[in-house]
N, C-alpha and C positions, 0 to 999 in steps of 0.2 A: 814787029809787034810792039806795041806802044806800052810804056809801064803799067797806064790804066788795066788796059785788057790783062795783061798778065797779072795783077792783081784778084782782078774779075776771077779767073781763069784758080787762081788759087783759094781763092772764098770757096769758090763752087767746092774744088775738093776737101776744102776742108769741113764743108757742111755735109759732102756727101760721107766722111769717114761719122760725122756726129749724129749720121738719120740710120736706124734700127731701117733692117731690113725682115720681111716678113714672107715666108716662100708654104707654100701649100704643096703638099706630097701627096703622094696617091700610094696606098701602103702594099696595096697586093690589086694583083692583076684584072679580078674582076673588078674590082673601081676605075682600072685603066680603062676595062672595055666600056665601061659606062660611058667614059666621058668621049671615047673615039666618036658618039653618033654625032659630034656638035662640032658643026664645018669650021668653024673658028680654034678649034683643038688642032692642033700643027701635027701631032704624035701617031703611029699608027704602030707600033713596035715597043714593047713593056720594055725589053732589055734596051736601047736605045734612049727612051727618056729616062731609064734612070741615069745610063752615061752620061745625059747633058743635065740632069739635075745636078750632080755631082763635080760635075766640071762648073758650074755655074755659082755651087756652092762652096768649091775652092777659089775660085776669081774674088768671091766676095770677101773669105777671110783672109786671104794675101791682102787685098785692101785694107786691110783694117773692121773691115764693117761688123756691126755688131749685127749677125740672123740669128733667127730663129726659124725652127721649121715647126708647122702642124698638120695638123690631119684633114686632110681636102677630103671629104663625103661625099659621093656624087648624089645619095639621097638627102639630104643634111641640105647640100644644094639646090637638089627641087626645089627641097619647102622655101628655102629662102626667095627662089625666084618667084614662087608661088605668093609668097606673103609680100612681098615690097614689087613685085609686076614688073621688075627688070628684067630685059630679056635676057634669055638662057644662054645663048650660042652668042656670048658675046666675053672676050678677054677681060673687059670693062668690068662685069659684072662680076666675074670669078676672081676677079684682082678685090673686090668689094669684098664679097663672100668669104674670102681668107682674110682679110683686115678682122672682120667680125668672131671667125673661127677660133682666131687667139684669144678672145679674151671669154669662151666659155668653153673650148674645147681643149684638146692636149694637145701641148706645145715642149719644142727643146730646143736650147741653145746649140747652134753648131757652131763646134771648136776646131773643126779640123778630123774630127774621126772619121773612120771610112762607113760610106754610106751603109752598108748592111748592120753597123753597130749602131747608124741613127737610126734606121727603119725598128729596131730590136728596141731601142730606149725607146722610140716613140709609140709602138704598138704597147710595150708595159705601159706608158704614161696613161695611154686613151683605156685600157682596160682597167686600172687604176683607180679613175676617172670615171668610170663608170660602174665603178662597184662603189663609190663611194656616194654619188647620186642615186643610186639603188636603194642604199642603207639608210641616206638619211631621207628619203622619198618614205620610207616606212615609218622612221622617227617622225616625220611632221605631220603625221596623222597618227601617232598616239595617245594624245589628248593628255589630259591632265593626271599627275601623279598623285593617286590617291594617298600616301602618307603624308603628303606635302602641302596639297594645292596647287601647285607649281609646276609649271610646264612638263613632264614628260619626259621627252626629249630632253632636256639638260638634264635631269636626272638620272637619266639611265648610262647619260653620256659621263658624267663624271664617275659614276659607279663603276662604268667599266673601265676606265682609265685608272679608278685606285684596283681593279682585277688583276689588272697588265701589271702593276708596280709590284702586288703581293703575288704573283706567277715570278717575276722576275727575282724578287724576293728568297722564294722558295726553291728554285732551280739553283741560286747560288753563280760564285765569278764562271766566265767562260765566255765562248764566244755560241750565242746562242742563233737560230734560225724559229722564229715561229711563223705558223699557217694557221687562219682559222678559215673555216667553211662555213654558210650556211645557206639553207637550201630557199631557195626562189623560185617567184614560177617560170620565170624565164632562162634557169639555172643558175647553178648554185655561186653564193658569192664567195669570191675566194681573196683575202688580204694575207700580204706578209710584211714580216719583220725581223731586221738582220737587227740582232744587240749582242753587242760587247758589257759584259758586266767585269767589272775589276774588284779584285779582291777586299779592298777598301772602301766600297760600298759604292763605286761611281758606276755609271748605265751610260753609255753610249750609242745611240740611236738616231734614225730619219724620220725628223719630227713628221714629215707629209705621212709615210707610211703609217706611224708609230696613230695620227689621225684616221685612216681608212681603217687602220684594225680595230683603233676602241670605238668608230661609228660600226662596225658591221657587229660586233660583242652587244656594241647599245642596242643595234637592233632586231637583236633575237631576244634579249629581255622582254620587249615588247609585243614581239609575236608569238604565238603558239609554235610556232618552229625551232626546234633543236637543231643545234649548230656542233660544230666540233673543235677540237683544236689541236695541233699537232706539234712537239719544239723539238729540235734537234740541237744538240749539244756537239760539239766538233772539239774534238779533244786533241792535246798539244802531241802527246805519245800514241794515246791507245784507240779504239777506235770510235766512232760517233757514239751515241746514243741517243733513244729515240722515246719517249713517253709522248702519252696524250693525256686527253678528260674528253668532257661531254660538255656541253654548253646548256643549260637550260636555266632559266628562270635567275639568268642574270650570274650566275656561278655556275664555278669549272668546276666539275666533277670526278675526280679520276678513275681512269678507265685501266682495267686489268692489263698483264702484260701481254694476254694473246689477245683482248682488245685492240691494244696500242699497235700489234700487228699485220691484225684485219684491218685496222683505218690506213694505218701507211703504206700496204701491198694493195689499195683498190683506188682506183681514176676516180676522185670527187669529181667528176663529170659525167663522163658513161658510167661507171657502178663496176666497170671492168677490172679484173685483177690486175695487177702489176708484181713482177719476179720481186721479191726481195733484194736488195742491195748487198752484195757481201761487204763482211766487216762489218755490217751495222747491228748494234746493239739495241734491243727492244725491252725496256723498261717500263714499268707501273708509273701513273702518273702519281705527283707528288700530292699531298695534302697541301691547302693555302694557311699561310696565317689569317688570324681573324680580319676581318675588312676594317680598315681607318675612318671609312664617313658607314655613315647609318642611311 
């Protein structure tokens, strides 16, 4: 082999460790069966392709390669065939269609974790994701905020962001969990948030989430719909504790302690009870301090 070629031969992989790779997953089994109808789909076995997803997906990080995995829709894929008139039953097209998926749909970096933890971050992500296009879908038909003049939507968005700061305020250091809920017609939207608060007045938080929960807060200000909100306190010795409020009209309202009860023993989806958790402590939600912006 001539020095050229081996050179050749090492560009190539050095470009291939420097090109982003972009893999399309199919997350639960009825999207697998979707896509078996289309002769060009090599798969006929869910547990199988996820083995060669996986084995496909460690080849690529022993390489070096930077992937990412997203959420392949087999309806999501329709449309797409449907709107640009590329055929369906075609690798070509589905190699397009994931190109495209990343950059409005949920995506994760794969590092090497085992496939059922990607499948699990990537299903949070896309639900995520879509509670977050939910809320602000509400937002951008609010229209104008009559104290202001001014858009609505940023209004309500920054009100509830100084909510979140004066809740976190008011609960005090800890390692906290909040949920809030509100109700949709297509069911209910549900944001959470893990925060660390330190004694010394520092908050520790994922800015993404920390954004999906003061959009879904912003967006029951807006609407005639009452939302809720749930924080669980995780204590170093003793054991959790659990308060809630009520969301309306843009402020938390605290809710009694067999309130706090009722909301965290019932499925925000079905309306179904749920057993109590032992050890867990069910407290009154707290008073806020006064709001920072007007």
């Amino acid at each position: 082999m001539s020095s050229q070629t081996t050179h050749r031969a090492a560009h190539r992989r050095a470009l291939r460790r420097e090109t982003a790779t972009i893999v399309g997953l199919l997350l639960d089994e009825a999207d697998f069966t979707a896509m078996t109808g289309y002769r060009t789909f090599r798969f006929s076995d869910y547990g199988t392709y996820l083995h060669a997803v996986e084995a496909f997906l460690r080849s690529l990080h022993a390489r070096g390669n930077h992937t990412v995995v997203t959420v392949f829709d087999p309806v999501a894929y329709a449309d797409h065939c449907a709107t640009t008139r590329k055929p369906p039953d075609s690798a070509a097209t589905r190699t397009h269609h994931t190109a495209q998926a990343t950059a409005t749909g949920a995506s994760v970096q794969y590092t090497g974790q085992p496939l059922a933890l990607l499948r699990t971050q990537l299903a949070h992500e896309a639900d995520r994701r879509a509670t977050w296009e939910s809320a602000s879908d509400a937002l951008t038909h609010a229209g104008t905020c009559p104290d202001c003049g001014q858009d609505l939507a940023h209004c309500a968005f920054d009100r509830a962001s100084d909510l979140l700061l004066r809740l976190i305020q008011a609960v005090g250091p800890g390692t906290h969990h909040i949920v809030c809920s509100l109700p949709a017609p297509d069911g209910p939207l549900l944001a959470a948030l893990h925060v660390d608060a330190g004694p010394e007045g520092s908050v520790q938080l994922a800015e993404t989430d920390a954004l999906v929960l003061c959009t879904v807060m912003a967006a029951a200000s807006v609407t005639a719909r009452a939302g809720g909100l749930v924080l669980r306190t995780t204590g170093d010795d003793g054991p959790d504790t659990v308060r809630g409020w009520s969301l309306r009209d843009g402020q938390l309202h605290p809710l009694t302690e067999a309130e706090v009860f009722d909301a965290y023993c019932t499925d925000a989806a079905t309306g179904e009870p749920v057993p109590p958790e032992p050890g867990v402590v069910y407290r009154p939600g707290l008073p806020l301090p006064p709001p920072s912006i007007e």
